[in-house]
Phi, psi and omega in degrees: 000155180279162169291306182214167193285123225082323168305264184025275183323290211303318179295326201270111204288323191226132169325326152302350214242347207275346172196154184274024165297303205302296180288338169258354142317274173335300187278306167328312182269009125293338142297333155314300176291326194273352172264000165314295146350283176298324179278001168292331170269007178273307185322332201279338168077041173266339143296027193048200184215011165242045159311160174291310180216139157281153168060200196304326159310326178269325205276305170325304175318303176324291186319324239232298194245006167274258186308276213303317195285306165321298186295318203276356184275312172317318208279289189317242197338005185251293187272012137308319212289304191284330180302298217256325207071015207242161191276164177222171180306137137239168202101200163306298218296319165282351147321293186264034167260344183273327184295325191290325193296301160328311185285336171267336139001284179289325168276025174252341173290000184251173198276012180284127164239334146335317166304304195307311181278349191258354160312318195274342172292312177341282200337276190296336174299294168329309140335261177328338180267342185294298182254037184234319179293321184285335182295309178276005181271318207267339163091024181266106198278319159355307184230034167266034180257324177311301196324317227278336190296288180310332145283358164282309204276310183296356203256306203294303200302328189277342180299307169318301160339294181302314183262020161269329173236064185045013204266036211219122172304349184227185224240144163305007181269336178280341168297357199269293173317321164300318196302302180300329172283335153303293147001276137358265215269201222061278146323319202272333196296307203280287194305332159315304163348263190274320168315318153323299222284300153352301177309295222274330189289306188289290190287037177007090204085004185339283172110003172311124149224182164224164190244126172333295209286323185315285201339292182300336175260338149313311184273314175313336171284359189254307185276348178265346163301309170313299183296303241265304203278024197242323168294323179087028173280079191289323145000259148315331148292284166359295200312312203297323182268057133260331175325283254276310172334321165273316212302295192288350167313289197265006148334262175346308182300331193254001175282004181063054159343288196283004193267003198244345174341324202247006198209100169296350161281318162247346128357290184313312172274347159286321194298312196268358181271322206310343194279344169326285193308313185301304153351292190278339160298313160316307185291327149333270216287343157278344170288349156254024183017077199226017166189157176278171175290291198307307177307326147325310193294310204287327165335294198290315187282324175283292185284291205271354182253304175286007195238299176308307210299307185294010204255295199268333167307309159278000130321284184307339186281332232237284158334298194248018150257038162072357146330113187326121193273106161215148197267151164229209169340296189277355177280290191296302179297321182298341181281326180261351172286312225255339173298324161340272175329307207282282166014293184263351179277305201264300186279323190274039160255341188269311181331289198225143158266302199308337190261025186328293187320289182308353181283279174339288194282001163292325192241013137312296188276356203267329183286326178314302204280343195281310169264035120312342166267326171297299164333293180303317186287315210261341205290319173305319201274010185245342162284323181268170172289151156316128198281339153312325188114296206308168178257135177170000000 
Protein backbone atom coordinates (compact mmCIF):
# COMPACT_ATOMS: atom_id res chain seq x y z
CA UNK A 1 0.00 0.00 0.00
CA UNK A 2 0.90 3.50 -0.60
CA UNK A 3 1.26 6.26 2.02
CA UNK A 4 -1.56 8.63 1.40
CA UNK A 5 -4.42 8.71 -1.30
CA UNK A 6 -2.51 11.14 -3.79
CA UNK A 7 0.40 8.49 -3.57
CA UNK A 8 -1.81 6.33 -5.14
CA UNK A 9 -2.40 8.07 -7.84
CA UNK A 10 1.03 9.31 -8.74
CA UNK A 11 2.17 5.29 -8.26
CA UNK A 12 -0.50 3.79 -10.37
CA UNK A 13 0.83 3.46 -14.32
CA UNK A 14 -3.00 2.72 -15.35
CA UNK A 15 -5.90 4.26 -14.78
CA UNK A 16 -7.45 1.04 -14.05
CA UNK A 17 -5.63 0.56 -11.28
CA UNK A 18 -5.93 3.97 -9.57
CA UNK A 19 -8.93 3.01 -7.28
CA UNK A 20 -10.90 -0.33 -6.83
CA UNK A 21 -13.97 0.79 -8.20
CA UNK A 22 -12.70 0.88 -11.45
CA UNK A 23 -11.11 -3.17 -12.44
CA UNK A 24 -14.09 -4.64 -10.42
CA UNK A 25 -17.00 -2.69 -11.50
CA UNK A 26 -15.52 -3.83 -15.00
CA UNK A 27 -14.81 -7.40 -14.55
CA UNK A 28 -18.36 -7.73 -12.70
CA UNK A 29 -20.18 -6.17 -15.45
CA UNK A 30 -18.65 -8.28 -17.73
CA UNK A 31 -19.09 -11.24 -15.95
CA UNK A 32 -22.65 -10.24 -15.81
CA UNK A 33 -23.13 -10.38 -19.32
CA UNK A 34 -20.97 -13.27 -20.09
CA UNK A 35 -22.71 -15.26 -17.63
CA UNK A 36 -25.87 -16.31 -19.36
CA UNK A 37 -23.85 -17.14 -21.96
CA UNK A 38 -21.91 -19.66 -19.49
CA UNK A 39 -25.00 -21.07 -17.88
CA UNK A 40 -26.48 -21.76 -21.24
CA UNK A 41 -23.31 -23.78 -21.63
CA UNK A 42 -23.47 -25.45 -19.05
CA UNK A 43 -27.57 -26.59 -19.64
CA UNK A 44 -26.36 -27.56 -22.81
CA UNK A 45 -23.53 -29.81 -21.14
CA UNK A 46 -21.11 -28.32 -23.45
CA UNK A 47 -18.59 -27.47 -20.37
CA UNK A 48 -18.40 -31.53 -19.76
CA UNK A 49 -19.36 -33.04 -16.21
CA UNK A 50 -16.39 -33.09 -14.84
CA UNK A 51 -16.48 -29.21 -13.78
CA UNK A 52 -16.00 -28.83 -9.95
CA UNK A 53 -20.38 -28.03 -9.64
CA UNK A 54 -22.56 -27.98 -12.31
CA UNK A 55 -25.77 -26.65 -13.07
CA UNK A 56 -28.09 -24.81 -11.04
CA UNK A 57 -24.98 -24.76 -7.97
CA UNK A 58 -22.45 -23.02 -10.23
CA UNK A 59 -24.96 -20.46 -11.52
CA UNK A 60 -25.75 -19.74 -7.72
CA UNK A 61 -22.10 -19.76 -6.45
CA UNK A 62 -21.46 -17.54 -9.62
CA UNK A 63 -24.26 -15.09 -8.91
CA UNK A 64 -23.38 -14.82 -4.98
CA UNK A 65 -19.52 -15.02 -4.82
CA UNK A 66 -18.53 -14.09 -8.64
CA UNK A 67 -20.67 -10.98 -9.76
CA UNK A 68 -22.13 -9.73 -6.26
CA UNK A 69 -18.77 -10.24 -4.10
CA UNK A 70 -16.92 -8.37 -7.22
CA UNK A 71 -19.29 -5.29 -7.01
CA UNK A 72 -19.26 -5.04 -2.98
CA UNK A 73 -15.17 -5.29 -3.38
CA UNK A 74 -15.41 -2.33 -6.20
CA UNK A 75 -17.71 -0.36 -3.53
CA UNK A 76 -15.45 -1.19 -0.21
CA UNK A 77 -12.44 -0.33 -1.38
CA UNK A 78 -13.80 3.10 -2.98
CA UNK A 79 -15.71 4.03 0.03
CA UNK A 80 -12.96 2.51 3.20
CA UNK A 81 -11.19 5.19 0.89
CA UNK A 82 -13.20 8.38 1.70
CA UNK A 83 -14.51 7.24 4.91
CA UNK A 84 -10.95 6.96 6.85
CA UNK A 85 -8.85 9.29 4.00
CA UNK A 86 -6.26 6.09 4.42
CA UNK A 87 -5.05 4.48 1.34
CA UNK A 88 -6.99 0.62 0.07
CA UNK A 89 -5.44 -1.38 -2.45
CA UNK A 90 -4.17 0.01 -5.58
CA UNK A 91 -1.83 -0.98 -7.97
CA UNK A 92 0.31 -4.29 -7.86
CA UNK A 93 -1.88 -4.76 -5.09
CA UNK A 94 -4.93 -4.57 -6.50
CA UNK A 95 -4.18 -6.37 -9.44
CA UNK A 96 -3.34 -8.93 -8.19
CA UNK A 97 -6.62 -9.32 -5.64
CA UNK A 98 -8.47 -8.96 -9.24
CA UNK A 99 -6.25 -11.81 -10.73
CA UNK A 100 -7.34 -14.31 -7.57
CA UNK A 101 -10.79 -13.09 -7.88
CA UNK A 102 -10.65 -14.02 -11.96
CA UNK A 103 -8.58 -17.29 -11.25
CA UNK A 104 -11.49 -18.61 -8.78
CA UNK A 105 -13.90 -17.89 -12.06
CA UNK A 106 -12.02 -20.12 -13.99
CA UNK A 107 -11.59 -22.86 -11.45
CA UNK A 108 -14.67 -22.99 -10.97
CA UNK A 109 -15.59 -24.23 -14.45
CA UNK A 110 -12.70 -26.68 -13.92
CA UNK A 111 -12.48 -30.24 -12.49
CA UNK A 112 -10.46 -28.63 -8.66
CA UNK A 113 -12.71 -27.60 -6.71
CA UNK A 114 -10.66 -27.52 -4.04
CA UNK A 115 -8.72 -24.88 -5.83
CA UNK A 116 -11.75 -23.07 -6.42
CA UNK A 117 -12.62 -22.67 -2.94
CA UNK A 118 -9.35 -22.24 -1.55
CA UNK A 119 -9.12 -19.27 -4.08
CA UNK A 120 -12.11 -17.75 -3.38
CA UNK A 121 -11.25 -18.02 0.65
CA UNK A 122 -7.89 -16.10 -0.80
CA UNK A 123 -10.08 -14.06 -2.57
CA UNK A 124 -12.25 -12.73 0.60
CA UNK A 125 -9.31 -12.87 2.93
CA UNK A 126 -7.77 -10.17 1.08
CA UNK A 127 -10.86 -8.07 0.63
CA UNK A 128 -10.97 -8.02 4.47
CA UNK A 129 -7.01 -6.99 4.87
CA UNK A 130 -7.93 -4.38 2.18
CA UNK A 131 -10.53 -2.43 3.88
CA UNK A 132 -9.82 -3.49 7.35
CA UNK A 133 -6.11 -1.76 7.91
CA UNK A 134 -7.43 1.49 6.85
CA UNK A 135 -10.96 1.02 8.89
CA UNK A 136 -8.46 0.45 12.30
CA UNK A 137 -5.26 2.64 11.41
CA UNK A 138 -8.24 5.77 11.31
CA UNK A 139 -9.82 4.16 14.42
CA UNK A 140 -13.68 4.50 12.36
CA UNK A 141 -14.95 1.73 14.65
CA UNK A 142 -18.54 2.78 12.66
CA UNK A 143 -17.71 0.67 9.86
CA UNK A 144 -15.68 -2.19 11.08
CA UNK A 145 -18.75 -4.48 10.89
CA UNK A 146 -17.96 -4.15 6.71
CA UNK A 147 -14.80 -6.58 8.18
CA UNK A 148 -16.90 -8.91 9.59
CA UNK A 149 -19.43 -9.11 6.40
CA UNK A 150 -16.89 -9.72 3.97
CA UNK A 151 -15.45 -12.70 6.10
CA UNK A 152 -19.14 -14.00 6.70
CA UNK A 153 -19.16 -14.19 2.69
CA UNK A 154 -15.72 -16.57 2.43
CA UNK A 155 -17.23 -18.30 5.71
CA UNK A 156 -20.61 -19.05 3.51
CA UNK A 157 -18.29 -20.00 0.31
CA UNK A 158 -16.11 -22.48 2.33
CA UNK A 159 -19.61 -23.74 3.80
CA UNK A 160 -20.67 -24.35 0.23
CA UNK A 161 -17.92 -26.41 -0.79
CA UNK A 162 -17.79 -28.36 2.37
CA UNK A 163 -21.22 -29.31 2.22
CA UNK A 164 -21.33 -30.10 -2.01
CA UNK A 165 -18.78 -32.79 -1.21
CA UNK A 166 -20.71 -34.27 1.65
CA UNK A 167 -17.89 -32.68 4.35
CA UNK A 168 -20.77 -30.35 5.98
CA UNK A 169 -23.93 -31.32 7.96
CA UNK A 170 -26.16 -29.30 6.12
CA UNK A 171 -27.16 -28.83 1.92
CA UNK A 172 -25.09 -26.67 0.31
CA UNK A 173 -28.16 -24.65 -0.78
CA UNK A 174 -28.42 -23.43 2.68
CA UNK A 175 -24.81 -22.00 2.58
CA UNK A 176 -26.18 -20.27 -0.18
CA UNK A 177 -28.99 -19.16 1.21
CA UNK A 178 -26.54 -17.13 4.43
CA UNK A 179 -24.49 -15.67 1.61
CA UNK A 180 -27.59 -14.05 0.26
CA UNK A 181 -28.73 -12.92 3.43
CA UNK A 182 -24.95 -11.02 4.13
CA UNK A 183 -25.97 -10.07 0.72
CA UNK A 184 -28.81 -8.98 2.01
CA UNK A 185 -27.99 -6.90 4.90
CA UNK A 186 -25.14 -5.37 3.06
CA UNK A 187 -27.89 -3.37 0.91
CA UNK A 188 -30.03 -2.66 3.23
CA UNK A 189 -27.02 -0.83 5.43
CA UNK A 190 -25.69 1.20 2.21
CA UNK A 191 -28.84 2.14 0.52
CA UNK A 192 -30.33 3.40 4.35
CA UNK A 193 -27.10 5.14 3.82
CA UNK A 194 -27.01 6.86 0.72
CA UNK A 195 -30.32 6.74 -0.90
CA UNK A 196 -32.11 9.05 1.24
CA UNK A 197 -29.22 11.44 0.98
CA UNK A 198 -29.21 11.05 -2.88
CA UNK A 199 -32.85 11.79 -3.02
CA UNK A 200 -32.90 14.65 -0.85
CA UNK A 201 -29.38 16.31 -2.46
CA UNK A 202 -30.70 15.85 -6.08
CA UNK A 203 -34.30 16.66 -5.58
CA UNK A 204 -35.39 19.46 -3.67
CA UNK A 205 -38.06 19.18 -1.07
CA UNK A 206 -38.07 15.54 -1.99
CA UNK A 207 -38.58 14.77 2.05
CA UNK A 208 -36.88 11.53 2.16
CA UNK A 209 -36.08 10.60 5.63
CA UNK A 210 -35.70 8.02 8.24
CA UNK A 211 -36.81 6.74 11.60
CA UNK A 212 -34.50 5.29 14.14
CA UNK A 213 -36.71 2.99 15.32
CA UNK A 214 -38.13 1.53 11.48
CA UNK A 215 -34.21 2.00 10.86
CA UNK A 216 -33.62 -0.93 13.84
CA UNK A 217 -36.31 -2.84 12.91
CA UNK A 218 -35.51 -3.24 9.31
CA UNK A 219 -32.20 -4.00 9.66
CA UNK A 220 -32.84 -6.36 12.80
CA UNK A 221 -35.04 -8.26 10.81
CA UNK A 222 -32.42 -9.28 8.38
CA UNK A 223 -29.62 -10.50 11.23
CA UNK A 224 -32.61 -12.57 12.65
CA UNK A 225 -32.87 -14.11 9.27
CA UNK A 226 -29.28 -14.34 9.01
CA UNK A 227 -29.80 -16.39 12.39
CA UNK A 228 -33.26 -18.62 11.60
CA UNK A 229 -31.19 -19.39 8.30
CA UNK A 230 -27.71 -20.09 9.84
CA UNK A 231 -30.32 -22.51 12.42
CA UNK A 232 -32.27 -24.16 9.81
CA UNK A 233 -35.24 -22.44 11.29
CA UNK A 234 -37.64 -22.25 8.45
CA UNK A 235 -40.37 -21.24 10.55
CA UNK A 236 -39.13 -18.99 11.67
CA UNK A 237 -37.21 -17.61 8.99
CA UNK A 238 -40.68 -17.03 7.19
CA UNK A 239 -41.95 -15.02 10.42
CA UNK A 240 -38.76 -12.80 10.41
CA UNK A 241 -39.13 -12.04 6.45
CA UNK A 242 -42.83 -11.13 6.92
CA UNK A 243 -41.24 -8.65 9.96
CA UNK A 244 -38.70 -7.54 7.63
CA UNK A 245 -41.05 -7.06 4.37
CA UNK A 246 -43.31 -4.44 6.13
CA UNK A 247 -40.28 -2.95 7.95
CA UNK A 248 -38.45 -2.00 4.30
CA UNK A 249 -42.27 -1.66 2.77
CA UNK A 250 -42.21 0.86 4.87
CA UNK A 251 -38.79 2.30 5.10
CA UNK A 252 -38.68 2.61 1.30
CA UNK A 253 -42.13 4.72 1.84
CA UNK A 254 -40.53 7.22 3.66
CA UNK A 255 -37.55 7.57 0.90
CA UNK A 256 -39.93 9.94 -1.17
CA UNK A 257 -40.02 7.08 -4.35
CA UNK A 258 -42.15 8.44 -6.35
CA UNK A 259 -40.62 11.56 -6.51
CA UNK A 260 -37.76 10.20 -8.16
CA UNK A 261 -39.64 9.13 -11.24
CA UNK A 262 -38.05 11.50 -13.44
CA UNK A 263 -34.21 11.18 -12.49
CA UNK A 264 -33.04 7.52 -13.56
CA UNK A 265 -30.18 7.44 -11.38
CA UNK A 266 -32.30 7.21 -8.27
CA UNK A 267 -35.27 5.93 -9.52
CA UNK A 268 -33.25 2.65 -10.35
CA UNK A 269 -32.40 2.25 -6.58
CA UNK A 270 -35.53 2.79 -5.36
CA UNK A 271 -37.17 0.69 -8.16
CA UNK A 272 -34.43 -2.03 -7.16
CA UNK A 273 -34.73 -1.67 -3.20
CA UNK A 274 -38.69 -2.25 -3.66
CA UNK A 275 -37.68 -6.00 -4.88
CA UNK A 276 -36.06 -6.23 -1.50
CA UNK A 277 -39.58 -5.88 -0.17
CA UNK A 278 -40.98 -8.27 -2.48
CA UNK A 279 -37.98 -10.79 -1.82
CA UNK A 280 -39.08 -10.89 1.79
CA UNK A 281 -42.74 -11.05 1.09
CA UNK A 282 -41.97 -13.92 -1.00
CA UNK A 283 -39.68 -15.74 1.51
CA UNK A 284 -42.70 -15.49 3.77
CA UNK A 285 -44.95 -16.90 1.34
CA UNK A 286 -42.68 -19.56 0.47
CA UNK A 287 -42.69 -20.60 3.64
CA UNK A 288 -46.23 -21.62 3.68
CA UNK A 289 -45.76 -22.67 0.63
CA UNK A 290 -47.95 -20.85 -1.50
CA UNK A 291 -44.86 -19.93 -3.95
CA UNK A 292 -41.91 -21.53 -4.67
CA UNK A 293 -38.13 -20.61 -3.21
CA UNK A 294 -36.77 -19.81 -6.14
CA UNK A 295 -39.09 -17.15 -7.27
CA UNK A 296 -38.17 -15.51 -3.54
CA UNK A 297 -34.59 -16.09 -4.47
CA UNK A 298 -34.49 -14.61 -7.99
CA UNK A 299 -36.55 -10.85 -6.26
CA UNK A 300 -33.46 -10.50 -4.52
CA UNK A 301 -30.72 -11.67 -7.08
CA UNK A 302 -32.07 -10.23 -10.27
CA UNK A 303 -33.81 -7.23 -9.08
CA UNK A 304 -32.93 -6.03 -5.80
CA UNK A 305 -28.70 -7.13 -5.90
CA UNK A 306 -28.78 -6.57 -9.92
CA UNK A 307 -30.82 -3.59 -10.16
CA UNK A 308 -28.99 -2.08 -6.79
CA UNK A 309 -25.47 -3.27 -8.00
CA UNK A 310 -26.02 -1.50 -11.63
CA UNK A 311 -27.61 1.42 -9.75
CA UNK A 312 -24.63 2.07 -7.63
CA UNK A 313 -22.01 0.92 -10.03
CA UNK A 314 -22.78 3.59 -12.55
CA UNK A 315 -23.37 6.37 -10.09
CA UNK A 316 -20.14 5.90 -8.50
CA UNK A 317 -18.58 5.01 -11.63
CA UNK A 318 -19.94 8.64 -12.97
CA UNK A 319 -18.78 10.33 -9.55
CA UNK A 320 -15.37 9.31 -9.19
CA UNK A 321 -14.27 9.70 -12.48
CA UNK A 322 -15.29 13.24 -12.16
CA UNK A 323 -18.03 13.16 -14.69
CA UNK A 324 -21.45 14.94 -14.16
CA UNK A 325 -24.19 12.27 -12.37
CA UNK A 326 -26.34 12.55 -15.29
CA UNK A 327 -28.28 9.65 -16.87
CA UNK A 328 -27.78 9.44 -20.71
CA UNK A 329 -29.23 6.75 -23.23
CA UNK A 330 -27.44 3.77 -21.91
CA UNK A 331 -27.97 4.38 -18.24
CA UNK A 332 -31.82 4.39 -18.73
CA UNK A 333 -31.77 1.39 -21.40
CA UNK A 334 -29.52 -0.69 -18.48
CA UNK A 335 -31.87 0.32 -15.85
CA UNK A 336 -35.17 -0.97 -17.79
CA UNK A 337 -33.34 -4.06 -19.10
CA UNK A 338 -32.55 -5.19 -15.81
CA UNK A 339 -36.19 -4.18 -14.15
CA UNK A 340 -37.02 -6.20 -17.28
CA UNK A 341 -35.31 -9.35 -16.02
CA UNK A 342 -36.82 -9.28 -12.51
CA UNK A 343 -40.03 -8.94 -13.68
CA UNK A 344 -40.29 -11.57 -16.49
CA UNK A 345 -38.19 -13.78 -13.69
CA UNK A 346 -40.28 -13.29 -10.65
CA UNK A 347 -44.05 -12.12 -12.09
CA UNK A 348 -44.55 -13.58 -15.08
CA UNK A 349 -44.71 -17.17 -13.27
CA UNK A 350 -47.00 -15.61 -10.92
CA UNK A 351 -48.82 -14.12 -13.26
CA UNK A 352 -49.16 -16.75 -16.10
CA UNK A 353 -47.73 -20.33 -14.97
CA UNK A 354 -47.76 -21.57 -18.75
CA UNK A 355 -44.97 -18.41 -19.81
CA UNK A 356 -42.91 -19.70 -16.73
CA UNK A 357 -40.34 -21.03 -19.61
CA UNK A 358 -40.73 -17.84 -21.89
CA UNK A 359 -40.37 -15.61 -18.17
CA UNK A 360 -36.92 -17.39 -17.93
CA UNK A 361 -35.83 -16.77 -21.25
CA UNK A 362 -36.93 -13.17 -21.27
CA UNK A 363 -35.42 -12.51 -18.28
CA UNK A 364 -32.04 -14.03 -19.61
CA UNK A 365 -31.65 -12.06 -22.26
CA UNK A 366 -32.87 -8.47 -20.86
CA UNK A 367 -30.18 -9.37 -18.15
CA UNK A 368 -27.45 -10.53 -20.45
CA UNK A 369 -28.22 -7.14 -22.53
CA UNK A 370 -28.35 -4.87 -19.33
CA UNK A 371 -24.61 -5.24 -18.70
CA UNK A 372 -23.70 -5.49 -22.18
CA UNK A 373 -24.45 -2.47 -22.16
CA UNK A 374 -23.36 -1.27 -18.92
CA UNK A 375 -19.58 -2.80 -20.43
CA UNK A 376 -20.00 -1.03 -23.90
CA UNK A 377 -20.91 2.76 -21.95
CA UNK A 378 -18.36 2.39 -18.81
CA UNK A 379 -15.22 0.31 -20.49
CA UNK A 380 -14.07 3.83 -21.31
CA UNK A 381 -14.69 5.73 -17.87
CA UNK A 382 -13.50 2.93 -16.31
CA UNK A 383 -10.38 2.54 -17.97
CA UNK A 384 -9.22 6.23 -18.21
CA UNK A 385 -8.23 9.16 -15.94
CA UNK A 386 -10.78 11.29 -14.23
CA UNK A 387 -11.46 13.79 -16.65
CA UNK A 388 -10.84 16.40 -13.48
CA UNK A 389 -7.80 15.51 -13.32
CA UNK A 390 -7.67 14.38 -9.33
CA UNK A 391 -6.51 10.76 -8.41
CA UNK A 392 -8.83 8.08 -8.29
Amino acid sequence: MNPSPGADHRHSRLALLALGFRPFYLLAGIFGAASILLWSAQFAGWLGSAVAFSGAPWHAHEMLFGYAFAVITGFLFTAVRNWTQRPTPTGAALAALALVWLTGRVLALTPWAAWSAATDTAFALGVALGIGRPLIASGNRRNYFFIALVLALGAANLAFHAALHGLAPFAAGAALTVGLDVVLFTIAVVAGRVVPMFTNNALRGAGARRVAALEYLALGSVLALVAADVAGAAVVAAAFAAIGALAHGARLALWAPWATRRAPLLWILHASYAWIVVHLALRAAAGLDWVTPSLATHALTIGGIGGMTLGMMTRSALGHSGRPLAARGYEVAGFALIQIAAAARVLVPIAVPAWHVAGVALSGLAWGAAFTVFVFAYWPILTRPRVDGKPG
